[in-house]
N, C-alpha and C positions, 0 to 999 in steps of 0.2 A: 485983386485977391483971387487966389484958384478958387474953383467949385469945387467941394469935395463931397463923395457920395458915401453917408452914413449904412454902416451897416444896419441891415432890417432885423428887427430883433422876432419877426417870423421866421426869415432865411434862418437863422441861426437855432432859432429853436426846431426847426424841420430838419436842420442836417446832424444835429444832436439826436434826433432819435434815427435819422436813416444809419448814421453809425452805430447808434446803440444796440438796434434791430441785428446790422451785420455782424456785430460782436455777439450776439446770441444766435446767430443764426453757423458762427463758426462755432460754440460751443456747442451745440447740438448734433452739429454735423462730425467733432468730434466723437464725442460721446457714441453716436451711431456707428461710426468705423471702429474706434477701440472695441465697441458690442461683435461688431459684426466679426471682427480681427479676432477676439476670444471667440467667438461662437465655430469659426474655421479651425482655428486652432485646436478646439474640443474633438472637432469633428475629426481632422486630422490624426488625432491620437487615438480616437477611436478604432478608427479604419485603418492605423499603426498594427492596434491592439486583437482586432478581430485577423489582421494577419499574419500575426504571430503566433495565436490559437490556431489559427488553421495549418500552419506551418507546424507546429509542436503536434499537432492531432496527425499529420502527414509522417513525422519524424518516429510515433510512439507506431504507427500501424508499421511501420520500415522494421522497426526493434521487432515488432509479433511476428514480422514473417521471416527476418534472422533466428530465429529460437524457434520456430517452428521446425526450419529448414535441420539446424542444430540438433533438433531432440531426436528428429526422423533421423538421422547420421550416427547416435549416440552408441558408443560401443558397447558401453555396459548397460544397457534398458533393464536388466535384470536388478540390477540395486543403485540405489542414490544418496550421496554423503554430501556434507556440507562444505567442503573442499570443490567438489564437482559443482554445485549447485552457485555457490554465493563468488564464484569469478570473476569481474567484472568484465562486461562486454564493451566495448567502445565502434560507434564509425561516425565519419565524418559525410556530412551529404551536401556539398554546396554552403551557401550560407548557415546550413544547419549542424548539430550532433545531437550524437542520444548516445546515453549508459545506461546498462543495465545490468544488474543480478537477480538471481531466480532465487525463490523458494519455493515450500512445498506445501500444500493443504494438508498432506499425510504428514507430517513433522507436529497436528492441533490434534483434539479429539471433535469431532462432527456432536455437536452438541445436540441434534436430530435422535441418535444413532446409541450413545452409551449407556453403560447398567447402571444400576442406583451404587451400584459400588464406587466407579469412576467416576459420578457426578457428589458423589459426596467427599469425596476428596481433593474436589477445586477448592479453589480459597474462596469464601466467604460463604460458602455452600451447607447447607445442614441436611438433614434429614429428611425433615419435613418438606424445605426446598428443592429438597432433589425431587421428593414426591411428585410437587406438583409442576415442577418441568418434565418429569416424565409424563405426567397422565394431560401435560396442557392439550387442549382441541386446536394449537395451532400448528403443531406439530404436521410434517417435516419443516421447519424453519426455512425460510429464504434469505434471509440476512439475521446472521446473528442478534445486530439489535432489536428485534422482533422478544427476545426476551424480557425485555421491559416491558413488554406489556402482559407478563407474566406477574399473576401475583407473589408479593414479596421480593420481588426483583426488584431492588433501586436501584438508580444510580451509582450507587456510592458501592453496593455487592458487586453491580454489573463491572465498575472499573478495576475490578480486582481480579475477577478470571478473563477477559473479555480479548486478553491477548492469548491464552490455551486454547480456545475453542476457534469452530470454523462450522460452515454450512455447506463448503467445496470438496469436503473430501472424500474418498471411499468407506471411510467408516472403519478402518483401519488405521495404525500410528506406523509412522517405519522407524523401527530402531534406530536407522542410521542417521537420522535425521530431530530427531524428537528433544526438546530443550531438558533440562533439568525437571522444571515443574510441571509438566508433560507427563513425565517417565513418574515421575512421583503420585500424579492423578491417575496415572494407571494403575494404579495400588502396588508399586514396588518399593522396597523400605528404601532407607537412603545410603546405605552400605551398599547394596545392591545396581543403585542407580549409578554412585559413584565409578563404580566395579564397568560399567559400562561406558559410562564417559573416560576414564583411563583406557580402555579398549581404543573406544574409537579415537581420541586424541593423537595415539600413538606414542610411534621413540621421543620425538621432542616435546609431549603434550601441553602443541599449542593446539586449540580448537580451527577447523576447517585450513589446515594446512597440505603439503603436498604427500607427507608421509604417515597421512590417517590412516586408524584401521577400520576397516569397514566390515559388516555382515553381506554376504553376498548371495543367500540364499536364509530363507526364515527357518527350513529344516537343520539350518546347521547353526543356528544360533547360542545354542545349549554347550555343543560341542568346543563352537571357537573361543565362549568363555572360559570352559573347562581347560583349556589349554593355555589361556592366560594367565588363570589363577587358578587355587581353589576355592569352589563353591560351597557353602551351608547346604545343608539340604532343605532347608524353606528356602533358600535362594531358587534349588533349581525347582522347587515344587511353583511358584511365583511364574517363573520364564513359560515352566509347563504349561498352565493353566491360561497363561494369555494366549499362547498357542493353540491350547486344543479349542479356547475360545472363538479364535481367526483375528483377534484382537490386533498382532504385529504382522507387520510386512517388511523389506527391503528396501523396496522403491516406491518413486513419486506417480500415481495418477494423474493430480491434479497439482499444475505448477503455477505459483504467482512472479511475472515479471514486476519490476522495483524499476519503473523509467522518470528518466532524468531528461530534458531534453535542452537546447540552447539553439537559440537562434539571434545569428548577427553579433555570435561572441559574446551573447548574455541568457542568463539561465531563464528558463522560461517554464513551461508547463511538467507537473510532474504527473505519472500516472502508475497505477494498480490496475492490473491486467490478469485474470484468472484461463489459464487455456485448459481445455481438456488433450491428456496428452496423446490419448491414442487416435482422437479425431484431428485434433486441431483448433476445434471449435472454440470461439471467446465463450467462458459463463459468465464472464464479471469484467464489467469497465469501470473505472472509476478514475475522474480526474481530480488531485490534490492539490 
C-alpha cells in the first residue's frame, strides 16, 4: 500500500492568509493608483485650465492693442455713433480668437458728476435720494457699486438704474450714442427723445446701422434737428440748456471693449476693458 502525504492543516491555513493578505494588498494598491490616476488627472485639467486663462488674458491684451491702434487711425475722432462703435471685430491668432465691440462711457451719466435734476430722474431715485448721493462723503465714486454703501441705496433701487450710470466717463452724455433712458434722465421729455432717436436711426430706422444719422459737432445740434423736424419751443429750450450746461457731447472719451475670446475652438474667457481714448491708458479690467 503507497505512503501518502496528508496535507497539514498549518500549511493550508498559512497559505489562506498569504493569499488573503495578497488580495488586499492588490486592493490597496488599486485604490492607491485609481487615487493617484484622479489626483493627475485633477492636476492635468488644472494646468489645462490655468492655460487657457493665460491664453484668453494673451488674446483680450491682442484685442486692446487692435482698438487702440484703430481709435488712433479713427477718421471721425470728432463724433461717435452706434454704428461706428458696436462693429464687430474678429482675428484669429494660432490656436486662439477674440471679438470684440466697443462702447462708450459717454453713452451713461458719471453718477460722481450729475445735478439733483438728472439724479432724480433715474428710475427708482427720489428726491430725498438724490440728496444724499449727491452730498455722500464718498464721492467721486470709483466703481459704481460703491453706491450701496450709500444710504437708502438697495439692492433692489440700485438694479434699476445701475445700467444708466458709469464712474468712466467725462461727465458729459454724447447724443450720439446715449440709450433711451439716458436721454430721458437728462431731463428731456419723451417726444423730444423720440425726435432724436428717429434722427439718429435714420432712412431705414434701424438702430446702429450703416445709414445713421449722426450729430457731428454739439454746436450744431439744435440746427440738424431743426432741419429734421419741427421743434416745440420747450423742445429747443431743453437741447439749449443742456448745452449751455456742457452736459452733451458728440464723441467717446472713454471706451469699453465687450471681449470674447476662444481658445482651441472653444469659447473661453470673456472680458470688460475700459481705455482712456486719448492716452491709451487701461482704467478698468474686468474678467467675466
Amino acid at each position: 500500500m503507497p505512503f501518502l502525504l496528508k496535507p497539514s492543516p498549518y500549511l493550508s491555513r498559512n497559505s489562506a492568509a498569504i493569499l488573503f493578505i495578497a488580495l488586499w494588498t492588490l486592493v490597496v494598491l488599486s485604490i492607491l493608483v485609481v487615487g493617484i490616476a484622479g489626483r493627475i488627472s485633477s492636476e492635468i485639467s488644472f494646468v489645462k485650465y490655468l492655460e487657457n486663462r493665460l491664453f484668453s488674458f494673451y488674446l483680450a491684451k491682442a484685442a486692446v492693442s487692435q482698438a487702440i491702434i484703430e481709435l488712433k487711425d479713427d477718421k471721425t475722432k470728432d463724433y461717435d455713433t452706434l454704428y461706428e462703435l458696436r462693429k464687430q471685430r474678429k482675428a484669429i491668432l494660432g490656436e486662439g480668437a477674440f471679438e470684440f465691440y466697443l462702447t462708450d462711457e459717454e453713452s451713461l451719466i458719471n453718477i460722481s458728476m450729475p445735478s439733483m435734476t438728472m439724479l432724480e430722474h433715474l428710475p427708482g431715485i427720489d428726491q430725498v435720494l438724490a440728496e444724499l448721493i449727491s452730498k455722500s462723503s464718498l464721492k467721486p465714486f470709483l466703481l459704481k457699486e460703491e453706491l450701496l454703501l450709500v444710504d437708502g441705496v438697495t439692492g433692489e433701487i440700485f438694479l434699476e438704474f445701475k445700467n444708466l450710470i458709469t464712474t468712466f466717463s467725462s461727465g458729459q452724455v454724447n447724443i450720439n450714442t446715449a440709450g433711451q433712458d439716458t436721454l430721458k434722465a437728462l431731463g428731456l421729455e419723451d417726444d423730444l427723445v423720440e425726435i432724436i432717436l428717429r434722427y439718429r436711426r435714420g432712412p431705414d430706422q434701424l438702430e446702429a446701422s450703416e445709414d445713421d444719422g449722426e450729430f457731428k459737432d454739439s454746436a450744431s445740434i439744435l440746427n440738424d434737428l431743426r432741419k429734421f423736424t419741427i421743434l416745440m419751443v420747450e423742445q429747443e429750450l431743453q437741447i439749449a440748456e443742456l448745452l449751455s450746461s456742457n452736459s452733451l457731447c458728440v464723441n467717446s472719451s472713454n471706451i469699453r471693449l465687450n471681449i470674447s475670446t476662444q481658445v482651441h475652438g472653444k469659447a473661453a474667457m470673456k472680458y470688460a476693458v475700459i481705455l482712456e481714448r486719448a492716452t491709451g491708458k487701461i482704467k478698468f479690467w474686468q474678467e467675466q
